[in-house]
C-alpha positions as CSV (number, residue, x, y, z in Angstrom):
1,X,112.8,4.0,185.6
2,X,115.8,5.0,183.4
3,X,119.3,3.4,184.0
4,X,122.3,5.6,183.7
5,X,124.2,3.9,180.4
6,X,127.4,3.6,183.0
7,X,125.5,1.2,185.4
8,X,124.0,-0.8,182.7
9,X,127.4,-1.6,181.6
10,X,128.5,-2.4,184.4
11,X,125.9,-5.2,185.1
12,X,126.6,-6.1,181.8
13,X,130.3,-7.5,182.4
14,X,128.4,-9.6,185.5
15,X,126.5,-11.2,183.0
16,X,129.3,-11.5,180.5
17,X,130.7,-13.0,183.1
18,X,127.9,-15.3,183.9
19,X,127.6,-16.3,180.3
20,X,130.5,-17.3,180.4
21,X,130.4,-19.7,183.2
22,X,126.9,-20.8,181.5
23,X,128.3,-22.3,178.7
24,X,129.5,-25.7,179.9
25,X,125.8,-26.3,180.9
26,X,125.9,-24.9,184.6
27,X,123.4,-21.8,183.7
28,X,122.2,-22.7,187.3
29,X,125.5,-22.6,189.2
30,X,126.1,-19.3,187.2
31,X,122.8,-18.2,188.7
32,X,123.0,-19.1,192.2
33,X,127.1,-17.5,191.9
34,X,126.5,-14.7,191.3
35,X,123.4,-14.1,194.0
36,X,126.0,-15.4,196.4
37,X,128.8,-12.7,195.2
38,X,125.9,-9.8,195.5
39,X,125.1,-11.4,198.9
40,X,129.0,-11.3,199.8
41,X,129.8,-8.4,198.6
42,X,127.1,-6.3,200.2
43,X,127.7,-7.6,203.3
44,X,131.5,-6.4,203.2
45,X,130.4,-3.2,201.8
46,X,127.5,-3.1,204.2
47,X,130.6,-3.7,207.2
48,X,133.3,-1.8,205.5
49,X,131.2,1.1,205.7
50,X,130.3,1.0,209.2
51,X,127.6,-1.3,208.9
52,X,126.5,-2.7,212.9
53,X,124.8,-5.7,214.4
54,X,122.3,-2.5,215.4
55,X,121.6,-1.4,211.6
56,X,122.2,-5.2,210.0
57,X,118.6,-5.7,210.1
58,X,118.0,-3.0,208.0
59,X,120.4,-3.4,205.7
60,X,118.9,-6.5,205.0
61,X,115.9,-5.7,204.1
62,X,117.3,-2.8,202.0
63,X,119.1,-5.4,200.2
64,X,116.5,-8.4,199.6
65,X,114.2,-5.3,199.0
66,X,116.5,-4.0,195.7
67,X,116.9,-7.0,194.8
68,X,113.1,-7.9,194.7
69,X,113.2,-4.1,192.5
70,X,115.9,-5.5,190.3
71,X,114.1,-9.6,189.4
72,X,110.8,-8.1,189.0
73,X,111.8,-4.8,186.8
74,X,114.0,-7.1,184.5
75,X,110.9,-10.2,184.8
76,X,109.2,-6.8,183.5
77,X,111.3,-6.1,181.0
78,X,111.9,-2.4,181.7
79,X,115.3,-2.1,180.4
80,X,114.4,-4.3,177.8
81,X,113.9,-8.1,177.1
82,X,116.0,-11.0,179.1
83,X,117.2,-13.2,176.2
84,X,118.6,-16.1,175.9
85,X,122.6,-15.3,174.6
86,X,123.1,-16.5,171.4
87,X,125.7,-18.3,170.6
């Protein structure tokens, strides 16, 4: 699967961002952060765009289901390899 060069860089300033919250030696708070913030923001943008208590179900597994897509492609290395930052 090929990544439009304008979405990879914008999950790169996440992970810039992560990186830097990594630093200090909290690589695991940076971790679980920033699956909560895709968590919270997806449900606002799930409700801001009309999202119901009827459709929530689905929406959820859309979500957990691109995510899933997303852990195992970059486990994968399809973009290319998960590094360690160097520093």
């Amino acid at each position: 699967m090929a990544y439009a060069p304008e979405f990879l860089k914008l999950v790169d300033e996440f992970i810039h961002l992560a990186n830097r919250i990594a630093e200090d030696g909290k690589g695991g708070e940076a971790s679980a952060a920033i699956l909560f913030a895709a968590g919270r923001y997806n449900a606002f943008n799930f409700i801001s765009n009309g999202g119901t208590d009827q459709n929530q179900a689905a929406a959820v597994e859309f979500y957990v289901s691109e995510y899933r897509k997303a852990l195992v492609s970059n486990l994968e290395g399809v973009v290319g390899p998960v590094v360690k930052p160097q520093g």
